[in-house]
C-alpha positions as CSV (number, residue, x, y, z in Angstrom):
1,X,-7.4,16.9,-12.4
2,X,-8.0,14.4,-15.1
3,X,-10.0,11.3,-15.0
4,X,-6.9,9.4,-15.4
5,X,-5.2,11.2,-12.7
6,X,-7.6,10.2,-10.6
7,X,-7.6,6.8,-11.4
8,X,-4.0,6.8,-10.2
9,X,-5.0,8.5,-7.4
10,X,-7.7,6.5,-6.0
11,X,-5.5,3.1,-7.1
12,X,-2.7,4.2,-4.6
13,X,-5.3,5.7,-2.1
14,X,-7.2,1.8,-2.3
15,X,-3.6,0.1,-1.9
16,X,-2.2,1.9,0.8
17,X,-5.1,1.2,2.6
18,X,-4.9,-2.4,2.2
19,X,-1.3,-2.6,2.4
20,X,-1.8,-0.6,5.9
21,X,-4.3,-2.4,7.3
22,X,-3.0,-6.1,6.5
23,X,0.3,-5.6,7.9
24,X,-1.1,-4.0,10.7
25,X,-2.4,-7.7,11.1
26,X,0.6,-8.9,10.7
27,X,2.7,-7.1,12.8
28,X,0.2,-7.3,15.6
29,X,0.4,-11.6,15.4
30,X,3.9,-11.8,14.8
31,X,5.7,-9.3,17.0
32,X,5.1,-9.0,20.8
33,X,3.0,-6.8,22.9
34,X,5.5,-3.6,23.0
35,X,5.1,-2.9,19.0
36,X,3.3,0.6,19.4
37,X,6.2,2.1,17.8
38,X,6.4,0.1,14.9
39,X,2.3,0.3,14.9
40,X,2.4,3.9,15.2
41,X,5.2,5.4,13.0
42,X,3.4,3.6,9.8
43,X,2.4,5.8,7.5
44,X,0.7,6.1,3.8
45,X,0.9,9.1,1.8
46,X,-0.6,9.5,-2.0
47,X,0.7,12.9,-3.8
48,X,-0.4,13.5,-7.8
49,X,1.6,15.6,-10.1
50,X,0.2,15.9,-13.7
51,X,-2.0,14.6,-15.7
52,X,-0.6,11.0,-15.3
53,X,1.2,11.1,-12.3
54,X,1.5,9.3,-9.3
55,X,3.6,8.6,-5.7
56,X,2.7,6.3,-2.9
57,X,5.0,6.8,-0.3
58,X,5.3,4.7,2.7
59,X,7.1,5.4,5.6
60,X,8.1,3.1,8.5
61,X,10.4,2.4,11.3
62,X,14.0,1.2,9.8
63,X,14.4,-1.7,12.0
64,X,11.2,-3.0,10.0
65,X,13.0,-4.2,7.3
66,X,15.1,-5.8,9.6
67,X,12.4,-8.1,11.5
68,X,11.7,-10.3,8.5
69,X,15.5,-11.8,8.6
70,X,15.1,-12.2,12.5
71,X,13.7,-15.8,13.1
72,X,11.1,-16.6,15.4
73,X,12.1,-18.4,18.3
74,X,14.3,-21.0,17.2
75,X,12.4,-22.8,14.9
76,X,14.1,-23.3,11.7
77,X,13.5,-21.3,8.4
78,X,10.0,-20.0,10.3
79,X,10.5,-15.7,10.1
80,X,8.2,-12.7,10.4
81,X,6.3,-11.7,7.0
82,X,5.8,-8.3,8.0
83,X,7.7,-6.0,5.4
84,X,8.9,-7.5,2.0
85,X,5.6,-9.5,1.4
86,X,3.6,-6.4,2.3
87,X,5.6,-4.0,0.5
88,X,6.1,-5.8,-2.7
89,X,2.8,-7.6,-2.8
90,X,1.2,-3.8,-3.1
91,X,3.8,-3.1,-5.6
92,X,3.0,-6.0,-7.9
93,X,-1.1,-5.4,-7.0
94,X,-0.4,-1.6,-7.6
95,X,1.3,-2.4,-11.2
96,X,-1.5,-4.8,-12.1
97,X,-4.3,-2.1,-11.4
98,X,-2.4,0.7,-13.4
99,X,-1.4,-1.4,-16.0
100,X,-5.3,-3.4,-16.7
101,X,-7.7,-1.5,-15.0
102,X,-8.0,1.3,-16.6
103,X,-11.9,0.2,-18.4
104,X,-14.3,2.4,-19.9
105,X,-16.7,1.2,-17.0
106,X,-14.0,2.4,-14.8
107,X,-13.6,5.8,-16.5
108,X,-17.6,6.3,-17.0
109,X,-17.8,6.2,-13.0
110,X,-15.5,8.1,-12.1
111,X,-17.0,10.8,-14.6
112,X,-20.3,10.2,-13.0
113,X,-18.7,10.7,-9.2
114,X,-17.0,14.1,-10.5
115,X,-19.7,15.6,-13.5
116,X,-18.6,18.5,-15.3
117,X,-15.1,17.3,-15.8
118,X,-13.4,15.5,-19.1
């Protein structure tokens, strides 16, 4: 695996993460006691191809999607943040990382955490 593959790598790895562990927040404030299912079938999974490639795939409940259009007990325009600004925020983060953080310091330690490779 390259260096640059696994830059990619541990940038997905580092977003899911976050991604998991800040909307587990959320959904924990927001939604009521009985949310061990939408708790529990969250899910982050990073696969690498080649030499510059990269999935993050996240898999959730359906109805998920749905809880963020659902508003909160009666109180106008007021609505659960727990999918689209979790989802899309990692997308924009992930793109940002990919895109400008990609340094020479960046590539000299991950050659120093993995010696003998390009």
């Amino acid at each position: 695996m390259s260096v640059k593959a696994r830059f990619i790598a541990q940038t997905l790895e580092k977003a899911g993460a976050d991604m998991m562990s800040r909307q587990g927040s959320a959904i924990a404030t927001l939604t009521s006691e009985r949310s061990g299912r939408l708790l529990g079938a969250r899910s982050i999974e990073v696969s690498t191809g080649g030499d510059a490639e990269g999935r993050l795939t996240f898999t959730h409940t359906v109805y998920e999607r749905f809880l963020d259009m659902r508003r909160l007990g009666g109180v106008k325009h007021k609505r659960r943040r727990i999918h689209n600004r979790f989802v899309f925020g990692m997308y924009s983060s992930i793109a940002a990382r990919l895109m400008y953080g990609f340094t020479q310091e960046v590539i000299d330690a991950i050659k120093k955490d993995w010696p003998g490779e390009k």
